[in-house]
DRENGU-248680 format. One record per residue: residue in three letters; x, y, z of N, C-alpha, C in turn. Coordinates in pm, whole numbers, plus 32768, in hexadecimal, padded with zeros to 4 digits. Layout:
<milos>
ALAXYZXYZXYZ ...
</milos>
This chain:
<milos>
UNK7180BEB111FE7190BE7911787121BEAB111A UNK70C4BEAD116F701ABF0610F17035BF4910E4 UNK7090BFCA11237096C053110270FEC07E1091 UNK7170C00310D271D6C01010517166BFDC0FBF UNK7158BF860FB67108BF660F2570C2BFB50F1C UNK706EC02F0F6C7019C0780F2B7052C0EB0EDE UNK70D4C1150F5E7130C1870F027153C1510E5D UNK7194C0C60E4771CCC0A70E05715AC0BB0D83 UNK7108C0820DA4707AC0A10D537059C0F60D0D UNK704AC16B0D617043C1F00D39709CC22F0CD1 UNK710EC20C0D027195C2330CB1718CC1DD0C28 UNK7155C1850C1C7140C1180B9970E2C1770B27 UNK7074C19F0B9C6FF2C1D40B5B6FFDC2660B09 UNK7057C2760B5A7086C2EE0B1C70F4C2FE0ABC UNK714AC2B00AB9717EC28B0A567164C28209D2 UNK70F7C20709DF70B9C2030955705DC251091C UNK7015C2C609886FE3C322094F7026C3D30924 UNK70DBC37A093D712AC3DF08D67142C47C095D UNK70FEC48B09D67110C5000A2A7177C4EF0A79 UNK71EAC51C0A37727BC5410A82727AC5670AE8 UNK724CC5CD0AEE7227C6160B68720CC5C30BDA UNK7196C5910BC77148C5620C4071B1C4E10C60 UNK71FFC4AD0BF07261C4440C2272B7C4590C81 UNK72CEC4EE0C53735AC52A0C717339C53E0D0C UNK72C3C5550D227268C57D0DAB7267C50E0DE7 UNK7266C4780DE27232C4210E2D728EC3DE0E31 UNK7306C3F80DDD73B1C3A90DED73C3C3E90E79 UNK73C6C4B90E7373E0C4EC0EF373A4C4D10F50 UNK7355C4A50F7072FCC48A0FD47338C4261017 UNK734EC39F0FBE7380C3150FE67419C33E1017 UNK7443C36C0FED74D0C3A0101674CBC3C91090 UNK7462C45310927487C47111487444C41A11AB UNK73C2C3BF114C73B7C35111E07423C2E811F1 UNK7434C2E0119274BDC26211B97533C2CE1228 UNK7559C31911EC75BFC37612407560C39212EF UNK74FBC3A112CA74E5C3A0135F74E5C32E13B4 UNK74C0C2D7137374B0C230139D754CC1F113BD UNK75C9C2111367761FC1FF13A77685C24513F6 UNK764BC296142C765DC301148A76C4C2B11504 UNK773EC2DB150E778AC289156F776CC29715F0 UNK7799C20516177755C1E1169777CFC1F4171C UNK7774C225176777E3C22D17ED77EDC1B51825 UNK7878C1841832786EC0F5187D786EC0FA191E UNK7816C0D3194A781CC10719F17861C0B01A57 UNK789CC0B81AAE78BDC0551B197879BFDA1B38 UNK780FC0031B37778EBF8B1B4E77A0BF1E1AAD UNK77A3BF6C1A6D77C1BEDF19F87839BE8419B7 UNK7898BEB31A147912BEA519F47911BE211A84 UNK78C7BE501AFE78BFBDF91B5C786CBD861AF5 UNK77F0BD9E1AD1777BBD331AA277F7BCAF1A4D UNK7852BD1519F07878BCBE199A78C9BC6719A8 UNK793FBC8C1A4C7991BC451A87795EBBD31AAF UNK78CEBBF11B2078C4BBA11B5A7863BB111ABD UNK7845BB6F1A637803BAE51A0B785BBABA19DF UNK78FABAC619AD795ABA81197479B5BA2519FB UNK79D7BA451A4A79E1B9F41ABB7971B97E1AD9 UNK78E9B99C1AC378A4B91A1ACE78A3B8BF1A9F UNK789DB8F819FE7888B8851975790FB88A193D UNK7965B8EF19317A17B8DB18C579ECB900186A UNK7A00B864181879DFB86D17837960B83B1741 UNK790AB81B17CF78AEB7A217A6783BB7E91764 UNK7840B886177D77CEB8C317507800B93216F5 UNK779FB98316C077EBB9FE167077DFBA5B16E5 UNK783DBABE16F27865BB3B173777EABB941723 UNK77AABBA817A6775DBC3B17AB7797BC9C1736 UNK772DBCD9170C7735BD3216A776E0BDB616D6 UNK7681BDB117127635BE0717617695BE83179A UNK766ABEDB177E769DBF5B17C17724BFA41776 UNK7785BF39172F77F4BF71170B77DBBFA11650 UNK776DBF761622773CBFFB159676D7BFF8159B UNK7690C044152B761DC09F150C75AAC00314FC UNK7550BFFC150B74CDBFAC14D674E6BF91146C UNK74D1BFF5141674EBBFD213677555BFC41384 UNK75DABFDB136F7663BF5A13457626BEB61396 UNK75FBBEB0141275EDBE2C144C759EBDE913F8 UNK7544BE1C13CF74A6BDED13817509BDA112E9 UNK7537BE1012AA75A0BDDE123C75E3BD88122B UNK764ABD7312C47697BD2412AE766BBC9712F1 UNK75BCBC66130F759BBC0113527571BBBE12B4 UNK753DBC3312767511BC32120D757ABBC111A6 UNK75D1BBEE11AE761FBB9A11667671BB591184 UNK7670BB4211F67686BACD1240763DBA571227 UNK75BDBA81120B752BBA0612307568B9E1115E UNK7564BA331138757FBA0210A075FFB9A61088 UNK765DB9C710B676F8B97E10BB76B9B8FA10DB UNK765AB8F81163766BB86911907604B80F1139 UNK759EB84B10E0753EB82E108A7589B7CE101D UNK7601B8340FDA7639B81D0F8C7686B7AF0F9E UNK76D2B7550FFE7739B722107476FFB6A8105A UNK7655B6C4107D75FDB64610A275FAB5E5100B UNK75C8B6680FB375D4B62F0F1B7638B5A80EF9 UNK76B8B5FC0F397732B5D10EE8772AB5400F42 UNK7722B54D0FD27720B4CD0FFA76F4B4500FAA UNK7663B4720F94762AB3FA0F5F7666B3D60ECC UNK76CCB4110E9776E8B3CC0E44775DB3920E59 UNK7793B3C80ED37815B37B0EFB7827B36D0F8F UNK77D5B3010FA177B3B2DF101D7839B2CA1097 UNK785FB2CE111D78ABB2E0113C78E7B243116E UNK7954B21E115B79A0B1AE11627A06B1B211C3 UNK7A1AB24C11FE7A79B24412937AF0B2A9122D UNK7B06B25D11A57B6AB2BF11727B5DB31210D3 UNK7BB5B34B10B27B92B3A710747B8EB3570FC5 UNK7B2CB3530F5E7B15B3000F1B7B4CB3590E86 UNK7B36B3C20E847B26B4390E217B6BB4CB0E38 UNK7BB3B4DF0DCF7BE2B5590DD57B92B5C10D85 UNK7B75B6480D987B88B68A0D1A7BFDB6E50D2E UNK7C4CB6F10CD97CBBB7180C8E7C9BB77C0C00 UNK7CB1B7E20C277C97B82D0BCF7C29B82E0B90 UNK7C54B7E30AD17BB4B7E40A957BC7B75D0AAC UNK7BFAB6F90AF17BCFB67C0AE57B95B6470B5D UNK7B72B5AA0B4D7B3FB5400BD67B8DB5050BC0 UNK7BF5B4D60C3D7C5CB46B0C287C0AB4010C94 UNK7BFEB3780CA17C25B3320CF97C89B3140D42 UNK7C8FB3070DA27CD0B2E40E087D26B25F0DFF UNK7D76B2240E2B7DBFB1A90E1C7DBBB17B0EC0 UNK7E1DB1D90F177E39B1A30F9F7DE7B2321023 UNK7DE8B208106E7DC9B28A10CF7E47B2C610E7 UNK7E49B32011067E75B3AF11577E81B3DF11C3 UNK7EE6B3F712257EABB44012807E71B4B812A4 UNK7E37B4EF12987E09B56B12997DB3B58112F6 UNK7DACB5FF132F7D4DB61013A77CEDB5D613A4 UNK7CA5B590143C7C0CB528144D7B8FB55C13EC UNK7BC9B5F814087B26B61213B77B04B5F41327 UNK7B91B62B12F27B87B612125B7B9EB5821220 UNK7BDEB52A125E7C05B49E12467BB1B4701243 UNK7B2DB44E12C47AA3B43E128C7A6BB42B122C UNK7A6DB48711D77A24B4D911557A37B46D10FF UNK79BCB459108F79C4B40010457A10B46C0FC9 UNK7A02B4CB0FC07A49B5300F317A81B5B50FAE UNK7B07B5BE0F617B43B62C0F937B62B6740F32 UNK7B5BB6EE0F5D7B78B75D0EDD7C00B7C40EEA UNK7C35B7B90E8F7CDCB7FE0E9D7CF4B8580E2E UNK7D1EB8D20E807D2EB9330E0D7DA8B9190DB4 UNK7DC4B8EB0D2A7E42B8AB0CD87E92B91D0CEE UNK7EC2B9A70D177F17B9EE0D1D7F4EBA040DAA UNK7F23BA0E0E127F6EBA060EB07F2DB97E0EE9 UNK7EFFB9510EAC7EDFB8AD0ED77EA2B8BE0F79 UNK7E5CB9220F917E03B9110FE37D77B8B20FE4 UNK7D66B85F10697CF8B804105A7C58B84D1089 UNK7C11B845104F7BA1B85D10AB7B21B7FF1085 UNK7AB1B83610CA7A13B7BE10D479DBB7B51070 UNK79F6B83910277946B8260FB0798FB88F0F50 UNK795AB85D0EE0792BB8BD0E6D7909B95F0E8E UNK78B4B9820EE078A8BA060EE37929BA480F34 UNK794EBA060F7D79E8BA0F0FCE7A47BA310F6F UNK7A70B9DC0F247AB0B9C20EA47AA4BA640E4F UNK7A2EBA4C0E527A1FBAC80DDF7A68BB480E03 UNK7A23BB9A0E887A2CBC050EDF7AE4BC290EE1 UNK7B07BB770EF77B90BBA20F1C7BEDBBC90E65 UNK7BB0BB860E027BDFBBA00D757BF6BC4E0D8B UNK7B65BC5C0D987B45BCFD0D6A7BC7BD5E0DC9 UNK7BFFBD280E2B7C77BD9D0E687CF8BD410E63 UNK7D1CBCBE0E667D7EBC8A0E1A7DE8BCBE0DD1 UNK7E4CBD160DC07EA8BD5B0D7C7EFBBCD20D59 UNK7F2DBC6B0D6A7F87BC250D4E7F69BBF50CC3 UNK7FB5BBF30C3E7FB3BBA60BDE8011BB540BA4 UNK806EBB300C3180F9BAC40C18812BBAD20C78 UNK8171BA500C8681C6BA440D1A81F9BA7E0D63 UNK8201BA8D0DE28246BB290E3282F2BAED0E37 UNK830FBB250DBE83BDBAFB0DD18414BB2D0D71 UNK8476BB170D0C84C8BB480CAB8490BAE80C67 UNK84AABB150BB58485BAD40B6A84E8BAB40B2D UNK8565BA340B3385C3BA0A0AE385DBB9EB0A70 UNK8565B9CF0A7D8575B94E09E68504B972098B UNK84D3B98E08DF849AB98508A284A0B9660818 UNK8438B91007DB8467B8FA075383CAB8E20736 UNK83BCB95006CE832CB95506A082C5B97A0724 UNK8269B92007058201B925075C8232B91007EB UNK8284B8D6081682C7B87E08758308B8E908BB UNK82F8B8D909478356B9300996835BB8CE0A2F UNK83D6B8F10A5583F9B8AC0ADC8421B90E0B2E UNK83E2B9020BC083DFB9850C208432B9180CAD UNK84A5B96C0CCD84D2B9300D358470B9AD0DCB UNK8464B9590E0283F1B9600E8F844BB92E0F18 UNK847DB9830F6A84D7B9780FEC846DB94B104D UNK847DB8DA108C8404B89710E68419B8FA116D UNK8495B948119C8496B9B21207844ABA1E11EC UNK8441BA45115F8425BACB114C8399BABB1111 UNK833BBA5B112E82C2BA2810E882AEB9F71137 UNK82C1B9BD11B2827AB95111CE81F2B91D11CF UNK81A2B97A11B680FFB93E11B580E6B8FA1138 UNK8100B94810B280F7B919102F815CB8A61012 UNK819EB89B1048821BB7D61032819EB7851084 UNK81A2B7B210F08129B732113E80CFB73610FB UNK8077B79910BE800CB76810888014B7271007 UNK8089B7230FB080CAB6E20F7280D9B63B0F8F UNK8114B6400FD68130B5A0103F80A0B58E1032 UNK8053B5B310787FC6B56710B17F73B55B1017 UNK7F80B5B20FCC7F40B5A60F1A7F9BB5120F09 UNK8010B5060F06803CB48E0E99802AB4100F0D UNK8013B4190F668014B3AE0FBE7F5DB3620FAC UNK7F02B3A00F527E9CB3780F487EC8B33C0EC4 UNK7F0FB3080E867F45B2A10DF87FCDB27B0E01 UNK801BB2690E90808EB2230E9B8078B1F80F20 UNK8073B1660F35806CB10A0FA48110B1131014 UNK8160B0E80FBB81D1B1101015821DB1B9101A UNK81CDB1FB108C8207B26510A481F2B29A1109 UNK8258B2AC114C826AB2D211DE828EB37C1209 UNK82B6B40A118882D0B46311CC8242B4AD118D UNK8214B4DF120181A9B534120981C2B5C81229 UNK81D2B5D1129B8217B66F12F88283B67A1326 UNK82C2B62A13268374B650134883C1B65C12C1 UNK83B6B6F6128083B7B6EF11D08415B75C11F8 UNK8467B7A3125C84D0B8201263855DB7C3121A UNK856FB776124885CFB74E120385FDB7291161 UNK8565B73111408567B70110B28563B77F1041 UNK858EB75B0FCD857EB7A90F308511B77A0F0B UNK84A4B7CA0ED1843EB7720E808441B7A20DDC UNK843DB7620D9C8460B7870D0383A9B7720CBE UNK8365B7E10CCE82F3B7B00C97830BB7C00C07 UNK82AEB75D0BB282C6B77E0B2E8236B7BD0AD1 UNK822FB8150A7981ACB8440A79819FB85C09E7 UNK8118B864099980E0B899092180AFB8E4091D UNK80C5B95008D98061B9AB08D38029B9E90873 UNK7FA6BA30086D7F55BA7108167F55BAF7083E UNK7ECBBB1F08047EB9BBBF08067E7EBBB208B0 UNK7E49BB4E090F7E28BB3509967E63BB3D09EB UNK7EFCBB0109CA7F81BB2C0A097FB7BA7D0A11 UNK8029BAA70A7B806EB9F50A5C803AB9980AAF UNK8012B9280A707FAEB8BF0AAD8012B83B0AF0 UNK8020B8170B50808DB7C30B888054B7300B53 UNK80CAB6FE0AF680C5B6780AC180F8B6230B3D UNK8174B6500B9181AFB5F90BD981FBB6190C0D UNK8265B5DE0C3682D1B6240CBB831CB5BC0D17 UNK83ADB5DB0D0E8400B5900D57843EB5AE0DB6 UNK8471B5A80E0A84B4B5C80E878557B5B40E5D UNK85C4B6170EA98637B5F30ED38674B5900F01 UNK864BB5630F3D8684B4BC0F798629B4630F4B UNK857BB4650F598519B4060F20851BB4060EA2 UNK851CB3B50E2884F6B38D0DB18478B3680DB8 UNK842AB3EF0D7F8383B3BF0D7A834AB4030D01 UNK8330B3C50C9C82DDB3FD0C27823CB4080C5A UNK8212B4510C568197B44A0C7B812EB4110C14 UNK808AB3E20C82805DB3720C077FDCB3BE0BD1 UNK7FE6B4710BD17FA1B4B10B9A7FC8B4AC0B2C UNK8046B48F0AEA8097B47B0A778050B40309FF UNK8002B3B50A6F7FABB33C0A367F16B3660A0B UNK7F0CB3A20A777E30B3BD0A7E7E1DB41A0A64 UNK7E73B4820A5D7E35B4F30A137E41B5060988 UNK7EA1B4DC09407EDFB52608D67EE2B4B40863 UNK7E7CB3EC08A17EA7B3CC08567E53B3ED07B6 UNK7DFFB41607D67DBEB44407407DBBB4B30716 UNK7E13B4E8072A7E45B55D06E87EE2B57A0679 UNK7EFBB593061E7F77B59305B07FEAB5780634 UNK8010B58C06A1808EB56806BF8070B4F606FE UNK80D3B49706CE80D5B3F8070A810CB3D7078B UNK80E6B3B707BA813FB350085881BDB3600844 UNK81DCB30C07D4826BB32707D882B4B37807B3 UNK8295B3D1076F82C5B44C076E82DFB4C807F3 UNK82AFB4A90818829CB4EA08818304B4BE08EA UNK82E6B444090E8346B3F0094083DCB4030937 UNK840AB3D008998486B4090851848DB4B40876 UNK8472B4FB083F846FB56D088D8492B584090A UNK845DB53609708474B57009F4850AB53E0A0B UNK8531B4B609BF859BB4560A1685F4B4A509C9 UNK85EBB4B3097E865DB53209028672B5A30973 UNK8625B5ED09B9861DB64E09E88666B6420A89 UNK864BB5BA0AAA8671B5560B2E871FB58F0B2E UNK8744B5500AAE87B4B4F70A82880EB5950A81 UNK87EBB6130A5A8852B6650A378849B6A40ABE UNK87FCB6A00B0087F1B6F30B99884EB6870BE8 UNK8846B5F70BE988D6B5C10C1A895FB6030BEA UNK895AB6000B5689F3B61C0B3F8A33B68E0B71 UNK89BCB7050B7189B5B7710BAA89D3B77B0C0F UNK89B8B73C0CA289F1B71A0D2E8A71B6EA0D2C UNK8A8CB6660CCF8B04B6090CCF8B78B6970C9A UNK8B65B6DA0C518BB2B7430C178BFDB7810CB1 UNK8B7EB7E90CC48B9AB8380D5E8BEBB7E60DB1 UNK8BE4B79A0DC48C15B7270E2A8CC3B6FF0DF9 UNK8CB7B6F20D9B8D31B6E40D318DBDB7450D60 UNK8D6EB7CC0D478DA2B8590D588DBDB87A0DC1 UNK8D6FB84D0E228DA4B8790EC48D47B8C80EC9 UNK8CDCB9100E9C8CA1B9A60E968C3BB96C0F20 
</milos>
């Protein structure tokens, strides 16, 4: 770590005394020690034994040997920010101390509270704040988690057809067979602000009609109903209520939107098709 700050130093010093050159000289330098430093590693028999026999002892109870399978510098790096994640983790705890269940969302740019628990895996259910990316509604631990996953994230609206739009407003039908991870994580999001609800992961059978707003960020999910379930979602409440579109608008909207996707079935059905 002294040596890195001294390079870094140097490169400062020289900077401000305007010599390109010598920058240009001590960038290359840092370049081929890093390139030598992560010089790939042969994984040998012997560590492939070490690592069996340490994951057979402990499972999950410990972190996985890391020894032998990369370079020093990547290990050094990635302990490195490891020790920061959990720094950061610790922070967040103390302001939201842990209660067994999950108290706090962040959601996009917002903090929602919580209403009911969730099921969601032991580890994350725990958590006094869980963090979910608003576009594939992935859950994870922390803020820096959160972030990392923004930055390669391609999704900016529901993985499905987009049926329905009027203005800002668009409705994306979502096949729970052909999705299934993003409907469940769906389920397990609205099941933290609706007490009676029972489908979580058995979602192949279902249509999900998410309904969404969007900006120049992409479409932000107000809410979402199911094919057989009637469920407005109560992000429809906590997120959006101080913002120009009202509850009930939204609301009206969706049941408007409910109402012609019945007639739409009752039609087909009509026809024989």
């Amino acid at each position: 770590m002294k040596e890195k700050k001294k390079d870094r130093d140097q490169i400062d010093d020289a900077e401000k005394k305007g010599n390109k050159e010598k920058v240009r000289e001590l960038q290359k330098k840092k370049k081929d020690q890093i390139r030598a430093a992560r010089k790939k590693v042969e994984i040998t028999s012997e560590v492939i034994e070490k690592l069996n026999d340490h994951r057979q002892l402990y499972d999950k109870a410990r972190q996985p040997l890391l020894e032998g399978l990369t370079s020093n510098y990547d290990l050094e790096l990635f302990l490195a920010a490891q020790a920061r994640a959990s720094e950061v983790m610790e922070e967040e705890l103390k302001k939201y101390p842990p209660n067994g269940q999950i108290r706090v969302i962040e959601f996009g740019r917002y903090e929602l509270d919580t209403w009911y628990s969730s099921p969601y895996p032991e580890e994350y259910a725990r958590l006094a704040k869980l963090y979910i990316c608003e576009f594939c509604l992935k859950y994870m631990k922390s803020k820096t988690i959160l972030k990392r996953h923004a930055a390669k994230c391609v999704w900016q609206h529901p993985p499905g057809d987009e049926i329905y739009r009027h203005m800002a407003i668009s409705v994306f039908e979502v096949d729970g067979q052909k999705n299934k991870i993003y409907c469940q994580n769906l389920c397990l999001l609205a099941k933290l602000f609706l007490d009676h609800k029972t489908l979580y992961f058995d979602v192949e059978p279902f249509l999900f009609y998410v309904m969404t707003l969007a900006d120049s960020g992409g479409c932000h999910i107000v809410g979402y109903f199911s094919k057989v379930l009637y469920s407005v979602f109560c992000l429809t409440r906590s997120r959006y209520k101080v913002t120009n579109f009202s509850t009930d608008f939204l609301k009206l909207e969706f049941k408007a939107f409910s109402y012609l996707l019945q007639r739409v079935a009752l039609y087909i059905v009509d026809c024989g098709v």
